[in-house]
N, C-alpha and C positions, 0 to 999 in steps of 0.2 A: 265465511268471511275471507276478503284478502288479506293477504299476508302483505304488509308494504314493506318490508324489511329497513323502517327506519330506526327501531329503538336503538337507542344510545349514538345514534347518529348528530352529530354535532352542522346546528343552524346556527347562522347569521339573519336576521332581520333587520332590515331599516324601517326606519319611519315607526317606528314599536310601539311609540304613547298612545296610539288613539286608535282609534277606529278599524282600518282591516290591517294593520299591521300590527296590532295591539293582539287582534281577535286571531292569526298568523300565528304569532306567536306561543299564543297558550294553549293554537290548536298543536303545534306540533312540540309541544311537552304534554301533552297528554299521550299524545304515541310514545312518550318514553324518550324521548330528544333532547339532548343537553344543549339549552336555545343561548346564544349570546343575543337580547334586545338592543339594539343599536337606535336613538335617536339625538336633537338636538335639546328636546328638553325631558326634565328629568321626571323616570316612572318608574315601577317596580318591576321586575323582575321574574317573569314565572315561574314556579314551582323547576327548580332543577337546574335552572339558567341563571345566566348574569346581565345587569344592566350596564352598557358603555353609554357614554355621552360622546357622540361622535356624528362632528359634522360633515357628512357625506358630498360637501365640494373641498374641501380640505384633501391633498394627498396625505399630508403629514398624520393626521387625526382618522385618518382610514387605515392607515398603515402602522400604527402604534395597536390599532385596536384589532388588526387582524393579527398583530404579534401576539396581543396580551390574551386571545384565544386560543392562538396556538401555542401556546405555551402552559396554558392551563391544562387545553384535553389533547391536546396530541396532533390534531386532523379538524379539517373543515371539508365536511361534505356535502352541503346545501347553503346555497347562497339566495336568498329572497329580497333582489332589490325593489322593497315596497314605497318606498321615501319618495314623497310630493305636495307639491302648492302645487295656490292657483292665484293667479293673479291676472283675472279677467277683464279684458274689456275692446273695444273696436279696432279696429285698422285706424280707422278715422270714422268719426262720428260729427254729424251735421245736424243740426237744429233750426228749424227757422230759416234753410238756406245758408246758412253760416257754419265753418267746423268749429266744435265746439270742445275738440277732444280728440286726442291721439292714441294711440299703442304707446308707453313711452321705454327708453331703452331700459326702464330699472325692471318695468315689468317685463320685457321680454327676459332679460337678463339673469334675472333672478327664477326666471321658471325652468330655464334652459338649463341653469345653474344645478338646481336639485334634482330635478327630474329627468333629467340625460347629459350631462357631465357626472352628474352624482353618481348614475350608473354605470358610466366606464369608469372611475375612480375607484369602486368599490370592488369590478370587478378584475380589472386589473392588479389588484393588490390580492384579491384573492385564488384567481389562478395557479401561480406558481406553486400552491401549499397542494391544491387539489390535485395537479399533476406527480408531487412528490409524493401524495398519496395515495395514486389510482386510478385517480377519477372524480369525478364529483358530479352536483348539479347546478347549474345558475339559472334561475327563475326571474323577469324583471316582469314588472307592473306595466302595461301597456295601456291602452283606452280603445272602445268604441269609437270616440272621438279621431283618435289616429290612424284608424282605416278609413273612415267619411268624412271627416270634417264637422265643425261644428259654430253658431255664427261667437263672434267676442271671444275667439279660446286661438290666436295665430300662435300664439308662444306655448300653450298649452298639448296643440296639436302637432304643433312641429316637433316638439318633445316626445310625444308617445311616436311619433312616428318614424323617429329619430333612433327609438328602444328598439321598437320592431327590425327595423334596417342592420344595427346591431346585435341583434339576436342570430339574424342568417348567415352574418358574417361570421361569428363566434361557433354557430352550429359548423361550419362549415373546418373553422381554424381548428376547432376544439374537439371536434370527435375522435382523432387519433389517438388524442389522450383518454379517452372513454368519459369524456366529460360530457353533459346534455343541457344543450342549451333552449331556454324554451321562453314564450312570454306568455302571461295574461292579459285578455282586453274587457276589462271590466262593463260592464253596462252603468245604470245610474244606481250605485248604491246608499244606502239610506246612514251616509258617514255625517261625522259634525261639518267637513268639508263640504260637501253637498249641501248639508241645512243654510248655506250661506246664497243657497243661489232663491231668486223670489220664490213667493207659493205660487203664483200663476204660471210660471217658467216648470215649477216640477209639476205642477197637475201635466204641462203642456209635456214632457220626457215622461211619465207614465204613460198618460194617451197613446203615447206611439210605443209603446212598449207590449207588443202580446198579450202579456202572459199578466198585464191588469196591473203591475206593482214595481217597487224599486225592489234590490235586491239588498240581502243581508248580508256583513262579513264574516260572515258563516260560510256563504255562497265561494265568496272568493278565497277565504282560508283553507276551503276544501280543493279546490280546483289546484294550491298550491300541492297540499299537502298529495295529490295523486300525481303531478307531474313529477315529485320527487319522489317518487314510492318505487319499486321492483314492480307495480303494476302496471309504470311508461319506460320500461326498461328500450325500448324501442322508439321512442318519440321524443325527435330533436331538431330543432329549427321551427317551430309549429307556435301559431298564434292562437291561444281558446281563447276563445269569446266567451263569457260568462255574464249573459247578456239579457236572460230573459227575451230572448227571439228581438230583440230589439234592432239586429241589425236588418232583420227581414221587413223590420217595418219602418223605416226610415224613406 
């Protein structure tokens, strides 16, 4: 077995209620990780960890709650910016010859808001702890969609690909401090967010998908849990696809 040397290593997670942030979360308090769950509505807690209610475009409310962590255990040395919407729909959409339908600013707004403001918000306030402790890890949620593109997702895409662009930057700022910067690019995982999108649309992202299926947040709580382990002691700036071959088959 590897060794990841995380126990008693102290997480932050965003987005914690539901789905892979949820499943994130519980996976790494089963390695023995004292987890802070960070979201905007209220869940419990894993075993070992605590819940903040904290809105990740807020400075003020990122920065209370990266206090009230460190302050509890000492040290923050994993940061998992998981937190995201989606708020889907066309550039411009035409019916009939006629548009019938825009992108409008709240949706773009709002996507950009949580999903890559939220991301430098959380990270930025977490940094400065990581340095005065060593080192750390920051991990942010990226997409498939953010390398390729995807149709109805401008705000969606520009967001993940906004994380990505981020990521290199920070890998780059942030190694002298021995901190590792890394992203995930999720494929189509089987979340309550996804179940939002039609059944004919996800028959149609399986189809192109390899490997037959969507993926579980299992898939992607694991792919976390090794970027922050002693196992990628060496891997920073790097984008995983966790993807189910999905980018090969696009």
């Amino acid at each position: 077995m590897i060794e990841t040397g995380l126990r008693n290593k102290v997480v932050i997670v965003t987005g914690a209620a539901a789905g892979i942030g949820k499943t994130t979360a519980r996976r790494f308090a089963q390695e023995g990780c004292r987890v802070a769950s960070w979201d905007v509505k209220d869940t419990l807690a894993e075993e070992g960890g605590v819940f903040q209610k904290v809105d990740v475009t807020n400075g003020a409310s990122v920065e209370a709650a990266v206090e009230e962590v460190f302050t509890r255990w000492g040290a923050i040395h994993v940061l998992v910016n998981n937190a995201g919407i989606l708020r889907d729909g066309q550039l411009a959409k035409y019916k009939d010859g006629a548009l019938a339908a825009v992108m409008s600013d709240e949706q773009f707004d709002s996507v950009m808001a949580v999903n890559l403001k939220g991301v430098f918000t959380c990270t930025r306030a977490v940094v400065p702890r990581m340095i005065q402790g060593g080192g750390g890890v920051i991990l942010s949620a990226s997409s498939v969609v953010g390398l390729y593109g995807h149709f109805g997702q401008t705000n969606y895409v520009a967001a993940k690909a906004g994380v990505i662009g981020m990521t290199r930057v920070w890998a780059r700022e942030l190694g002298r401090y021995h901190i590792r910067v890394n992203a995930v690019a999720p494929g189509f995982i089987a979340t309550d967010m996804i179940r939002q999108v039609p059944e004919k649309v996800l028959q149609g992202l399986v189809s192109h998908t390899p490997l037959g299926r969507m993926g579980e947040p299992e898939d992607i709580a694991n792919a976390y849990l090794w970027l922050a382990s002693d196992a990628a002691s060496f891997v920073s700036g790097a984008v995983l696809s966790v993807d189910g071959g999905a980018v090969t088959g696009t």
